[in-house]
C-alpha atoms as one frame of an Amber mdcrd trajectory, in Angstrom:
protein
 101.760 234.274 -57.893 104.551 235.759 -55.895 103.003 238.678 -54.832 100.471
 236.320 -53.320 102.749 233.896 -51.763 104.316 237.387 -49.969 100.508 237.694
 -48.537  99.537 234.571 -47.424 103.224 233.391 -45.894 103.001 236.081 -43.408
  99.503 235.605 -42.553  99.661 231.759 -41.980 102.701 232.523 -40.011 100.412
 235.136 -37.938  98.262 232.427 -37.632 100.213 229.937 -36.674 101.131 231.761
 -33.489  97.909 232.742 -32.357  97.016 231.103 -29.099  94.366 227.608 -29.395
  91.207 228.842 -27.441  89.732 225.960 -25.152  87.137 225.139 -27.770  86.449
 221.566 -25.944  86.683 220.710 -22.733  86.465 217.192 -21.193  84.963 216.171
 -17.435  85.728 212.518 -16.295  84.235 212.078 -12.308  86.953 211.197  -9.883
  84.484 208.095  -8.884  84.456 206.653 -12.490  86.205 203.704 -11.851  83.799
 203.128  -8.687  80.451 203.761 -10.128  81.494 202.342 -13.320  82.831 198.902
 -12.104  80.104 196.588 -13.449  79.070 198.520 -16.319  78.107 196.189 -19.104
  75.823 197.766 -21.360  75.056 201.620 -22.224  71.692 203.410 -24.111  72.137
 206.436 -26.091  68.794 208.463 -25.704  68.126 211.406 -28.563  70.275 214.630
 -27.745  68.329 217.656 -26.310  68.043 219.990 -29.238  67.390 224.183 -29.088
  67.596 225.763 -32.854  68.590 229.621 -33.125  67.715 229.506 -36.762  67.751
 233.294 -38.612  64.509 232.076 -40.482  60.984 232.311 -38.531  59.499 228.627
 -37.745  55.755 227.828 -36.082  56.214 226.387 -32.821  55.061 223.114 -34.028
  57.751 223.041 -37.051  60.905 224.355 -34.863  60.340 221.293 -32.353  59.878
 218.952 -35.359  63.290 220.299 -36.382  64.798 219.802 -33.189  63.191 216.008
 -32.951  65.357 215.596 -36.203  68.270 217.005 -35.091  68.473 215.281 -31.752
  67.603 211.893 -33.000  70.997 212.284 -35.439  72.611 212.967 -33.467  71.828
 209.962 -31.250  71.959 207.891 -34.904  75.871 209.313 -34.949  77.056 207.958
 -31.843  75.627 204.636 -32.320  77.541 204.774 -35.685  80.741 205.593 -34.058
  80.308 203.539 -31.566  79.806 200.690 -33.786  82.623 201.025 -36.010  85.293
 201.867 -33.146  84.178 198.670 -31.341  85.849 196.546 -34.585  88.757 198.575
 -34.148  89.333 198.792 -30.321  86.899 197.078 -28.477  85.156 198.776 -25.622
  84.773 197.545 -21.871  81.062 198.282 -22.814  78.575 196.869 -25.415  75.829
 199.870 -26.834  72.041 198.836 -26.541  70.621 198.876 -29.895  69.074 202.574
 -30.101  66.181 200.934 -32.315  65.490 198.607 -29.328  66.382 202.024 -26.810
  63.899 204.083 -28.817  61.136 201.122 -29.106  61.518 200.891 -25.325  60.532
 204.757 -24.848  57.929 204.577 -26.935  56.217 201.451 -25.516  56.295 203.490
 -21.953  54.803 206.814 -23.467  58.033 208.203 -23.389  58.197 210.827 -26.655
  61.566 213.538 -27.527  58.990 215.810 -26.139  58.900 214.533 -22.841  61.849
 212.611 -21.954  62.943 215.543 -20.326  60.945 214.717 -17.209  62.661 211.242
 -16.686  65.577 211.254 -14.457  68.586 208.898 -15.848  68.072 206.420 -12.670
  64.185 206.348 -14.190  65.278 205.909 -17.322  68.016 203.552 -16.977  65.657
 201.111 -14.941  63.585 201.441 -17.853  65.804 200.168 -20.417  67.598 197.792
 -18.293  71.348 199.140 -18.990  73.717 200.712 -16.574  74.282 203.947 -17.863
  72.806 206.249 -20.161  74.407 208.759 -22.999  72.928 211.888 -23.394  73.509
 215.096 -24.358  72.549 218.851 -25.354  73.002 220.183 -29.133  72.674 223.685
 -29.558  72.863 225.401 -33.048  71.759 228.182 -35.605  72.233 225.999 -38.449
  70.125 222.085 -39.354  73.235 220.188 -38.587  72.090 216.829 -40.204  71.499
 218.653 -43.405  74.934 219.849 -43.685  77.132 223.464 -42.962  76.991 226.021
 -45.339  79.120 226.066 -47.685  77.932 229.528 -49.041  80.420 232.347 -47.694
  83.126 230.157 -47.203  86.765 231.268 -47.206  90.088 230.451 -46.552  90.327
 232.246 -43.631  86.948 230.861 -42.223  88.499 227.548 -42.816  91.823 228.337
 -40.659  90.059 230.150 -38.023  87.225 227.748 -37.396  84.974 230.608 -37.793
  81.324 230.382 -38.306  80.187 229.486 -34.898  76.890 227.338 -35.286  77.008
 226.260 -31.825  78.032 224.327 -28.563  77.412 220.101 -28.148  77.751 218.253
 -25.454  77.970 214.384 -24.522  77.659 212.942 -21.113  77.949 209.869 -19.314
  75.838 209.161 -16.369  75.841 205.987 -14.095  72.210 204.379 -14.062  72.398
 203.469 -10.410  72.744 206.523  -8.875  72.036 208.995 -11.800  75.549 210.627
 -11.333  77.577 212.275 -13.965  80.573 210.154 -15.043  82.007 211.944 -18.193
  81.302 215.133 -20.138  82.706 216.276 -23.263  81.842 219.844 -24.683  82.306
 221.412 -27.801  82.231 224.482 -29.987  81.051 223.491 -33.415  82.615 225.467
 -35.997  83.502 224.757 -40.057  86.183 222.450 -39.217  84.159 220.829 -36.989
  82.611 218.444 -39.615  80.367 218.635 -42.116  77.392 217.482 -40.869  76.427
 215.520 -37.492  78.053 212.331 -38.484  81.128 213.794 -39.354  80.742 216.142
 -36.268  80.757 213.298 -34.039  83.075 211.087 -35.444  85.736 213.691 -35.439
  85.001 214.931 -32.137  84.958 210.627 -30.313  88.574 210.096 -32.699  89.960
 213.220 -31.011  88.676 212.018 -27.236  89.475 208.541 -27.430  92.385 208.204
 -25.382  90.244 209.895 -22.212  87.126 208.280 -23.565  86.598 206.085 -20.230
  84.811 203.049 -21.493  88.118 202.366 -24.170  89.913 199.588 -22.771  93.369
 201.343 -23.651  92.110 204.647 -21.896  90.726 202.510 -18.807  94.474 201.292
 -18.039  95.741 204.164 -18.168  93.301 205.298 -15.685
């Protein structure tokens, strides 16, 4: 037991002082405040999704894959978002995405090509102000869970395993401009699946989340 407290002490102290790599990064639009002004309601459309899986997948079964990925994705937010508004209250209310993806459909708008909408098109659409989007790109099925084969202690200190980048942006649905972005490397300590990736990564940006009421004072 000793001779293994002599090995680890000096590592975690190693550790310790190793510099913290930018692994997010956070983009808020010097015209928030303008563009954002009457902002009453938001949509949260399903996340752009590109798989770098190790396994080989038809065309037809890597874009079903990356349907279900970007709809949790979407699934997560609206979770978050629905349990932070008991606890802080936002300056914004979140459309329904059941009502948001209903919408799409009802226009012939699929995952498959929602890409070819521009947020102004798509906010009109839905009749909110802004829209929340985002890109998801991983080597792993996220909504099933990281592995937890390989793991070890070091892994778990380092964040290593890197399945991938997210990101999350705001834009106004007026003029289709980009109000807040928030990037991420997703690693083990990330979360362990999509909801836990997202509710970790929103806890850790609330205070410069925009649409807090706390955060919007302090802007």
């Amino acid at each position: 037991m000793l001779r293994i407290l002599k090995v680890t002490l000096p590592v975690l102290f190693l550790l310790s002082a190793l510099p913290v790599t930018g692994q997010k990064d956070i983009y808020l639009s010097n015209r928030f405040e303008q563009l954002s002004e009457d902002h009453k309601v938001l949509a949260i459309i399903p996340f752009f999704t590109h798989l770098d899986l190790d396994e080989e997948l038809s065309p037809p079964e890597r874009k079903r894959l990356e349907e279900k990925e970007g709809y949790a994705v979407q699934n997560a937010l609206e979770t978050y978002f629905g349990r932070g508004k008991k606890r802080k209250k936002f300056s914004v209310t979140f459309q329904n995405t059941e009502d948001t993806n209903a919408i799409l459909i009802r226009n012939d708008i699929t995952y498959a090509n929602i890409d070819r909408f521009t947020i102004k098109e798509l906010a009109s659409l839905l009749q909110v102000d802004g829209i929340i989007s985002g890109n998801l790109d991983v080597n792993i099925l996220l909504s099933d869970g990281v592995p937890s084969n390989d793991f070890s202690f070091l892994d778990y200190i380092l964040g290593d395993a890197n399945y991938g980048r997210i990101g999350i942006k705001i834009s106004d649905g007026q003029t289709g401009k980009l109000l807040w972005k928030y990037e991420q490397e997703i690693s083990r300590k990330s979360g362990k699946n999509t909801e836990d990736l997202i509710d970790k990564m929103m806890k850790k940006a609330a205070r410069k989340f925009p649409y807090d009421k706390e955060s919007r004072r302090a802007l």
